[in-house]
C-alpha positions in Angstrom: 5.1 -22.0 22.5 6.1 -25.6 23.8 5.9 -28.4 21.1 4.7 -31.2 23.8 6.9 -33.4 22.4 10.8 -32.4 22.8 11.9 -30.4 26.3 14.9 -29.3 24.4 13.1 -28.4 21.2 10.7 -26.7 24.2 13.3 -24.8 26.1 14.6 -23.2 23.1 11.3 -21.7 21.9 10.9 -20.2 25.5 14.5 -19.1 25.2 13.7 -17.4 21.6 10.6 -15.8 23.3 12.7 -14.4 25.7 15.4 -13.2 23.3 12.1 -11.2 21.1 11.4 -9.1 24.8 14.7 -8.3 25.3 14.8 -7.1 21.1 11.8 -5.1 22.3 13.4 -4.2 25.4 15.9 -2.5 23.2 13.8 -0.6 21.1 12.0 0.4 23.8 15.0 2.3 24.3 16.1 3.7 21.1 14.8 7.1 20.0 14.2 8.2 16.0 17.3 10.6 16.6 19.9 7.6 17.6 19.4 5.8 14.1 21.6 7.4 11.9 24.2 7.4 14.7 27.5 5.6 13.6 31.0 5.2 14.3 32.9 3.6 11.6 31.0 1.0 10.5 26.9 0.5 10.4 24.3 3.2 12.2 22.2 1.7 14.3 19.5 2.1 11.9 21.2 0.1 9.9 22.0 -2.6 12.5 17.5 -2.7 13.6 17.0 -2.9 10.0 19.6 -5.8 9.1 18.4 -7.5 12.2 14.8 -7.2 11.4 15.4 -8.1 7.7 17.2 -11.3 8.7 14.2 -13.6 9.4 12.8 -12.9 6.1 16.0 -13.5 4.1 16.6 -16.7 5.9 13.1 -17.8 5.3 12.8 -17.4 2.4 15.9 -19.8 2.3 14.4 -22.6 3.9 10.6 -21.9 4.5 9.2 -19.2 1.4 5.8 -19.6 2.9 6.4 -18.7 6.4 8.4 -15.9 4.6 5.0 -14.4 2.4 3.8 -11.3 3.9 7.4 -10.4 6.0 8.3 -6.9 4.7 11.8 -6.1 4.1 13.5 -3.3 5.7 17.3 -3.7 3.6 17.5 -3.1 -0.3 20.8 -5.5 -0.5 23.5 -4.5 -3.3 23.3 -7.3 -6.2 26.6 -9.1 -4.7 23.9 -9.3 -1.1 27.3 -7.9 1.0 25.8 -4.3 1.5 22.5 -2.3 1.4 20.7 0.4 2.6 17.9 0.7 5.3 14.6 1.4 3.8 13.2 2.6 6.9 13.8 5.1 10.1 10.6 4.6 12.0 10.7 2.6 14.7 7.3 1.4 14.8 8.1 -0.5 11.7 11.2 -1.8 12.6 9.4 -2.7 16.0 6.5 -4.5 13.5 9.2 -6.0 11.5 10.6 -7.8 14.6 7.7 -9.3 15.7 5.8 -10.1 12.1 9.5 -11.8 11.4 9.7 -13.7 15.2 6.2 -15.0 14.5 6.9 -16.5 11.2 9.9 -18.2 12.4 8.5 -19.9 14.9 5.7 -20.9 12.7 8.2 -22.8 10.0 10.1 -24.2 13.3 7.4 -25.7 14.7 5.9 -26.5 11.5 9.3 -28.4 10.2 9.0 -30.7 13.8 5.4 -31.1 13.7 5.9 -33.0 10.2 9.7 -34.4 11.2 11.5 -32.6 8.5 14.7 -30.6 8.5 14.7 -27.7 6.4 16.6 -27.9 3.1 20.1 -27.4 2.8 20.1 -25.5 5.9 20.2 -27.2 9.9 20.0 -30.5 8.8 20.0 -32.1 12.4 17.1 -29.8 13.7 14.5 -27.3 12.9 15.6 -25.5 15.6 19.2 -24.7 14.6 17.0 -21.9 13.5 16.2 -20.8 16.6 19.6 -20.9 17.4 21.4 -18.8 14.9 18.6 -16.2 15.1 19.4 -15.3 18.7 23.1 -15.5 18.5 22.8 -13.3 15.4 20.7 -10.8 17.4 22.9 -10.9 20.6 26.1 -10.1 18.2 24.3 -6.9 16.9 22.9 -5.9 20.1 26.2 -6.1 21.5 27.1 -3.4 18.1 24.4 -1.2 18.9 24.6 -1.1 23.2 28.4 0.2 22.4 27.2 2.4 19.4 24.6 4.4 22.4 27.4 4.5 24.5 29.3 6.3 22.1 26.6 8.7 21.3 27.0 9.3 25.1 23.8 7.3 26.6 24.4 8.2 30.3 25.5 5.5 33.1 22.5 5.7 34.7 20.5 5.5 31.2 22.5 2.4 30.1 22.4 0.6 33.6 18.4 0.6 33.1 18.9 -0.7 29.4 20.9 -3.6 30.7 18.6 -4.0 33.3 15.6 -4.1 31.0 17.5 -6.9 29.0 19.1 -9.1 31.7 15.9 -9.2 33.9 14.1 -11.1 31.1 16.8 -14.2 31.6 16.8 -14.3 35.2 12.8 -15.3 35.3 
């Protein structure tokens, strides 16, 4: 999506497009049987399902329209700190990622198109957004390529995951 007003604004919307494929990429990759997998701290269930989640929480944050219709795949503890994944199929946490990367790039471009920030939250730019989405996403992804390694993912198996994701930022 480009904005035909802002480059910057522009190159981060093709950067956040970018950072959906390589979310796909890594799904692509993840069988049913790898989600409960942990070691110590969240499965990797949990991680797709926090991930997918966090577009709806932080929408309806700063944008609760853009946030109607986004299902949510964590039932949070009442302090918000913990929950538990209400889902292990991958088609909906594959749905999940792209209902929830559609609807924030809706209220982004939305919030510039009528030259507002969003409330409380990235009060320079809509696009902070943006922003904190795909460094969110690139934290957990790092959690959840080390968690397959540890379920013993092969070289060869984890060379063409890398592959898959790295490829889509050297276009």
């Amino acid at each position: 999506m480009t904005t035909g007003v802002d480059s910057r604004a522009d190159l981060l919307f093709l950067a956040f497009e970018r950072n959906s494929r390589v979310n796909a990429a890594l799904l692509a990759a993840i069988e049913a049987s790898d989600l409960p997998f942990a070691s110590g701290g969240w499965s990797i269930g949990k991680l797709l399902c926090h991930l997918a989640s966090f577009r709806r929480q932080w929408l309806a944050e700063i944008a609760p329209k853009h946030a109607a219709g986004l299902r949510s795949l964590a039932d949070y503890t009442d302090d918000g700190r913990d929950f538990e994944p209400l889902t292990d199929d991958l088609l909906v946490i594959a749905d999940a990622f792209r209902a929830g990367d559609a609807a924030v790039v809706a209220a982004v471009h939305a919030a510039l198109t009528e030259r507002r920030p969003f409330p409380g939250f990235y009060r320079s730019d809509p696009t902070e957004l943006l922003v904190h989405v795909m460094v969110h996403d690139a934290h957990h992804r790092g959690q959840i390529m080390s968690l397959l390694r540890q379920r013993g993912r092969s070289r060869a198996d984890m060379i063409k995951l890398e592959d898959a994701t790295w490829l889509v930022w050297r276009e």
